[in-house]
C-alpha positions as CSV (number, residue, x, y, z in Angstrom):
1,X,62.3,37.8,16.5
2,X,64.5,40.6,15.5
3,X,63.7,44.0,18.0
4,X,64.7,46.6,15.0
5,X,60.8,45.7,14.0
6,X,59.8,47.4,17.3
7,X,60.2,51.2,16.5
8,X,56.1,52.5,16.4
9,X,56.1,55.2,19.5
10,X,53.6,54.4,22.1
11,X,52.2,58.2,21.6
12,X,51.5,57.1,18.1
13,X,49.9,53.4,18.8
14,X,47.5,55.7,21.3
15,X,46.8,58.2,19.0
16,X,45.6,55.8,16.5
17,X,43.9,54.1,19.0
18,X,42.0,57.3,19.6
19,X,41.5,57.8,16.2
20,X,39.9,54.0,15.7
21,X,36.9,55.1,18.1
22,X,35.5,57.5,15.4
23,X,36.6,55.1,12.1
24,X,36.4,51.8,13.5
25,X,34.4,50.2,10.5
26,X,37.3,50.8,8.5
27,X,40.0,49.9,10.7
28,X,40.2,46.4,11.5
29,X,42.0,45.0,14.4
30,X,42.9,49.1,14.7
31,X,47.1,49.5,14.2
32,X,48.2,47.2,17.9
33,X,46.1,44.0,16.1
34,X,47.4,44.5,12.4
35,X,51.1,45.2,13.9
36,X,51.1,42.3,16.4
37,X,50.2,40.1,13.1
38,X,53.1,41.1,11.2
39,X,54.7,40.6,14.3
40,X,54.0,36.7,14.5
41,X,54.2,36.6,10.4
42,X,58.0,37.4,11.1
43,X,58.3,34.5,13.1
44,X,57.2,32.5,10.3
45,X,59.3,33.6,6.9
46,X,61.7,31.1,5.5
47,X,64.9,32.5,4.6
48,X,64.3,33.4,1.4
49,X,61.0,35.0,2.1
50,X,62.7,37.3,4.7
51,X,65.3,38.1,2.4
52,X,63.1,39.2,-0.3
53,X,60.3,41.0,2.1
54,X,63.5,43.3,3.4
55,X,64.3,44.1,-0.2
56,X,60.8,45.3,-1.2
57,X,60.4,47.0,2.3
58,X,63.6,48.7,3.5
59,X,64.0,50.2,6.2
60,X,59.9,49.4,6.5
61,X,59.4,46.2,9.0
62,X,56.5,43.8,8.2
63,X,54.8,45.2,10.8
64,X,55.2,48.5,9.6
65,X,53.6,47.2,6.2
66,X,50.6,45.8,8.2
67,X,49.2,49.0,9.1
68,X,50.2,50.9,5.8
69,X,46.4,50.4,4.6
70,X,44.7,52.1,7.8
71,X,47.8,54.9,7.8
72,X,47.9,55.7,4.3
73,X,44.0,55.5,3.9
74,X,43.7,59.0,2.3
75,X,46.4,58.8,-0.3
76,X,45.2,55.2,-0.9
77,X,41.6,56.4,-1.8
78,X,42.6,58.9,-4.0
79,X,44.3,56.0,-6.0
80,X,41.9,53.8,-5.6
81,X,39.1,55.2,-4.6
82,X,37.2,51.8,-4.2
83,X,39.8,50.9,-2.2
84,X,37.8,51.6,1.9
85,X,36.0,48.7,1.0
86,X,39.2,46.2,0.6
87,X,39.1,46.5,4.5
88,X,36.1,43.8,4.4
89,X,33.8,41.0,2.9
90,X,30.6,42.2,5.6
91,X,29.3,38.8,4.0
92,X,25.2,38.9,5.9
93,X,24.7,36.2,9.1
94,X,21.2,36.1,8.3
95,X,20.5,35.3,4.5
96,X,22.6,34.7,1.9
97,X,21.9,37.7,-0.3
98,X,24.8,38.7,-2.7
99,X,27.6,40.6,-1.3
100,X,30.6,42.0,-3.4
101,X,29.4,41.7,-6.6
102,X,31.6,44.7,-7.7
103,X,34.4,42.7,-6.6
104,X,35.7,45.1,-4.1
105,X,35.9,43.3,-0.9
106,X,38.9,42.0,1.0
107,X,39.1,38.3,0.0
108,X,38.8,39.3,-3.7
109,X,41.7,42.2,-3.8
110,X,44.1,39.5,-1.9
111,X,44.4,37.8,-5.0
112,X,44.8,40.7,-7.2
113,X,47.4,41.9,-5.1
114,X,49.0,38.3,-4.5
115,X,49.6,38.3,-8.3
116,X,51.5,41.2,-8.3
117,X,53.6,40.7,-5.6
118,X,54.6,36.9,-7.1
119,X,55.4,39.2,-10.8
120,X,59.6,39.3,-10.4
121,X,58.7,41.7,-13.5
122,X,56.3,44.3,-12.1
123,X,58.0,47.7,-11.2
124,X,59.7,47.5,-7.8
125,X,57.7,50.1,-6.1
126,X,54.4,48.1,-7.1
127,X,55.1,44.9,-5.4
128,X,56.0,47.0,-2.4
129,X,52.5,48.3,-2.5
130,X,51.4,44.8,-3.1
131,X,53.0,43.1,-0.3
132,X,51.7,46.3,2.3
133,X,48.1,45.6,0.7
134,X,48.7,42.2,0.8
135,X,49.8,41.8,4.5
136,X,47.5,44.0,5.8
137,X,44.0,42.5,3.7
138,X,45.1,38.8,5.2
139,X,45.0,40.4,8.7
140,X,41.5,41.7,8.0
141,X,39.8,38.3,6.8
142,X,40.8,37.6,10.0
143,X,38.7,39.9,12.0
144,X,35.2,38.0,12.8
145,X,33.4,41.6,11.9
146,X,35.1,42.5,8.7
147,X,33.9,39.2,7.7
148,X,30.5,38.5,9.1
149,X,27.8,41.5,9.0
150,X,24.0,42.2,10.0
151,X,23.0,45.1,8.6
152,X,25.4,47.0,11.4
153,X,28.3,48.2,9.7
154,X,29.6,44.7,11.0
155,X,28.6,45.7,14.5
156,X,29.1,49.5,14.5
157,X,25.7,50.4,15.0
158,X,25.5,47.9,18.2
159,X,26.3,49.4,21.1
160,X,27.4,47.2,24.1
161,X,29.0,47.1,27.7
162,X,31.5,44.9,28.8
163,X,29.9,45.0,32.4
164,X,27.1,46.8,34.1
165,X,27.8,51.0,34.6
166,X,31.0,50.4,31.8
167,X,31.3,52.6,29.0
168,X,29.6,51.8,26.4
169,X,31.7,51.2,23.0
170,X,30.4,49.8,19.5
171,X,30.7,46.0,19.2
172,X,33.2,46.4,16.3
173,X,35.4,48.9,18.2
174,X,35.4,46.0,20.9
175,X,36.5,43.4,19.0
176,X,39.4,45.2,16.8
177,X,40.6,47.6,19.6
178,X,39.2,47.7,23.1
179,X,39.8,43.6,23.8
180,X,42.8,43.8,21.6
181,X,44.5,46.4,24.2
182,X,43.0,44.5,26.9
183,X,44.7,41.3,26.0
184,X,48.1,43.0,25.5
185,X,47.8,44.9,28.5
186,X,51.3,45.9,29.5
187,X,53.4,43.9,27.3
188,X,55.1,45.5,24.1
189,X,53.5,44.0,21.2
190,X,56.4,42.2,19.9
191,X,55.9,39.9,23.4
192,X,52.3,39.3,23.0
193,X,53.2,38.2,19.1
194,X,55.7,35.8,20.9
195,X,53.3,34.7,23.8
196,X,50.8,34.2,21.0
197,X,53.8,32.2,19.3
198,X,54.5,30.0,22.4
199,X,50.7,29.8,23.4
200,X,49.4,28.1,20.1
201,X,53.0,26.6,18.7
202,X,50.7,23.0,18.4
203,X,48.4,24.7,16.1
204,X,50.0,26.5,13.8
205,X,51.2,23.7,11.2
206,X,47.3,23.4,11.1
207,X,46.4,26.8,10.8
208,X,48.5,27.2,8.1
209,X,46.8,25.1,5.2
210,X,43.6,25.5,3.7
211,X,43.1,28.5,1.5
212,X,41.6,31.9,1.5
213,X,38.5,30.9,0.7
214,X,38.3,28.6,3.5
215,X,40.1,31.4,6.0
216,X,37.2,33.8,5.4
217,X,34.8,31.0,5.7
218,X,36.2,30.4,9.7
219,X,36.2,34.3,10.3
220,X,32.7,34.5,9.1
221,X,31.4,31.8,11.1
222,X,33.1,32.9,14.7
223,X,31.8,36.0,13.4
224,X,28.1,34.4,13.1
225,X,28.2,31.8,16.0
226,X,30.1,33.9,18.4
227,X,30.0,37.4,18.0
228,X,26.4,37.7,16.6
229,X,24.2,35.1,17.6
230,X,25.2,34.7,21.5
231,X,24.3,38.9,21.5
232,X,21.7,39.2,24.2
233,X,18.3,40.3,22.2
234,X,19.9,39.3,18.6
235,X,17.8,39.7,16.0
236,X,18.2,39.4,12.3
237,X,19.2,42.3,9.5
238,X,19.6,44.9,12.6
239,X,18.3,48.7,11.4
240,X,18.8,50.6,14.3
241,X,19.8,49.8,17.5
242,X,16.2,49.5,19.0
243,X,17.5,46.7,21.5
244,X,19.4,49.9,23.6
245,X,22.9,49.9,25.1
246,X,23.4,45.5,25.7
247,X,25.2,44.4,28.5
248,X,27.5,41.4,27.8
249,X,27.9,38.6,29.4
250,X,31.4,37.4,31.1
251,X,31.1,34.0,29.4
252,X,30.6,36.1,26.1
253,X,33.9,38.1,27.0
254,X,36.0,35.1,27.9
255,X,34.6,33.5,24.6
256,X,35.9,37.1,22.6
257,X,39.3,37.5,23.9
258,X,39.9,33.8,23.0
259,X,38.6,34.2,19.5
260,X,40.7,37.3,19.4
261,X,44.0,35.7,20.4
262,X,43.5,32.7,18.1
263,X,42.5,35.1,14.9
264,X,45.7,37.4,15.5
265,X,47.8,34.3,16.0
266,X,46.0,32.6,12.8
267,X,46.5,35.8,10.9
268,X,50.3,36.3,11.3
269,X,51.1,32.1,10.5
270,X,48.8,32.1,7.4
271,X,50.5,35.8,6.3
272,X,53.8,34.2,6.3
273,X,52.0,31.0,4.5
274,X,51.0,33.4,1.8
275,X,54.4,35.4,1.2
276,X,56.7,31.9,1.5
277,X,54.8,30.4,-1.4
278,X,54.5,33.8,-3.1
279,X,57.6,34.7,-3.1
280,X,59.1,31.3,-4.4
């Protein structure tokens, strides 16, 4: 990998770490998960890819790009002002009731945006905005709770500890920041991307076909299976959090860090997947 991608401050990954405690359902895999994807996506571009990605970006590194949606979220909704709920599918674990029938969901704005990215004709500055959109949208499929939803906010309205006494945290703050920073722990994030790299090498030919369709389908079901059904007390279509503050189990927290490392690493391989053939 090439270390002039590694230039976000530590102040500023803290500060928007902070920051994901309060906005968390919008924020998926909070900026360390989206940057350590475009990390690994790096990895992953063919020559020609790269060569075009710099181009559109600049000075901008992938990873850069990958948290462009959370950073610029303001100017982004004044654009767009649909555009806070391209951040997630929230497709229901319970029922299959219709969900994003407007459209505006991740999985339906990646191909919009795909589109215009693969357009050599489309203004310059609007395939740049593509490919941040673009980038940062595949990462969020990946998140299990941007995908998978029971009447929570896709967990924001559970409130869990990791052990007995711990401080609580929302289950979707635990899954796209607090385990993420957990599993990182000291390294820089470009050498948990290459850990990540090293770790699931035999996998990622594999992880890199299907489609998006069937992408979102896997998130959604870790997000069913794991993340939702094995919740002490789960019940379906949550209102309120009647069940209190639940304590998880440490087979449910070994189970979430390995989903987590697997969905970042998935994430980054099928990102490059995306912009090699898109960009061909």
């Amino acid at each position: 990998m090439h270390q002039r991608l590694f230039t976000f401050p530590f102040w500023r990954l803290l500060f928007a770490a902070i920051i994901a405690t309060h906005m968390s359902e919008v924020l998926a895999w909070g900026n360390l998960g989206h940057r350590v994807t475009g990390l690994v996506a790096q990895d992953f571009l063919d020559n020609e890819t790269r060569r075009q990605v710099e181009s559109l970006l600049g000075e901008e590194t992938l990873a850069d790009a990958a948290v462009y949606m959370d950073t610029h979220r303001d100017e982004l909704n004044d654009r767009w002002p649909e555009s806070a709920r391209w951040h997630y599918d929230n497709k229901p674990v319970c029922n299959q009731s219709p969900y994003c029938r407007d459209g505006n969901c991740a999985t339906q704005q990646i191909e919009r945006f795909r589109r215009i990215l693969a357009d050599r004709t489309a203004p310059r500055n609007e395939r740049k905005m593509a490919l941040r959109l673009l980038v940062h949208m595949i990462g969020d499929i990946h998140q299990p709770l941007h995908m998978a939803d029971n009447r929570d906010r896709g967990g924001n309205d559970v409130w869990v500890r990791m052990y007995s006494g711990a401080e609580r945290k929302n289950l979707h703050y635990l899954f796209d920041t607090e385990l993420v920073r957990e599993s990182i722990d000291h390294r820089r994030d470009y050498n948990y991307a290459r850990d990540l790299i090293v770790t699931y090498r035999g996998e990622i030919s594999r992880w890199q076909q299907g489609d998006m369709t069937r992408w979102a389908n896997e998130s959604y079901m870790i997000g069913k299976q794991d993340v939702y059904t094995q919740l002490p007390q789960f019940s379906c279509n949550l209102r309120d959090n009647r069940a209190g503050t639940i304590t998880l189990s440490p087979a449910y927290i070994q189970r979430a860090r390995k989903d987590i490392e697997v969905q970042l690493t998935r994430a980054g391989v099928r990102i490059a997947a995306v912009l090699n053939a898109t960009l061909h």
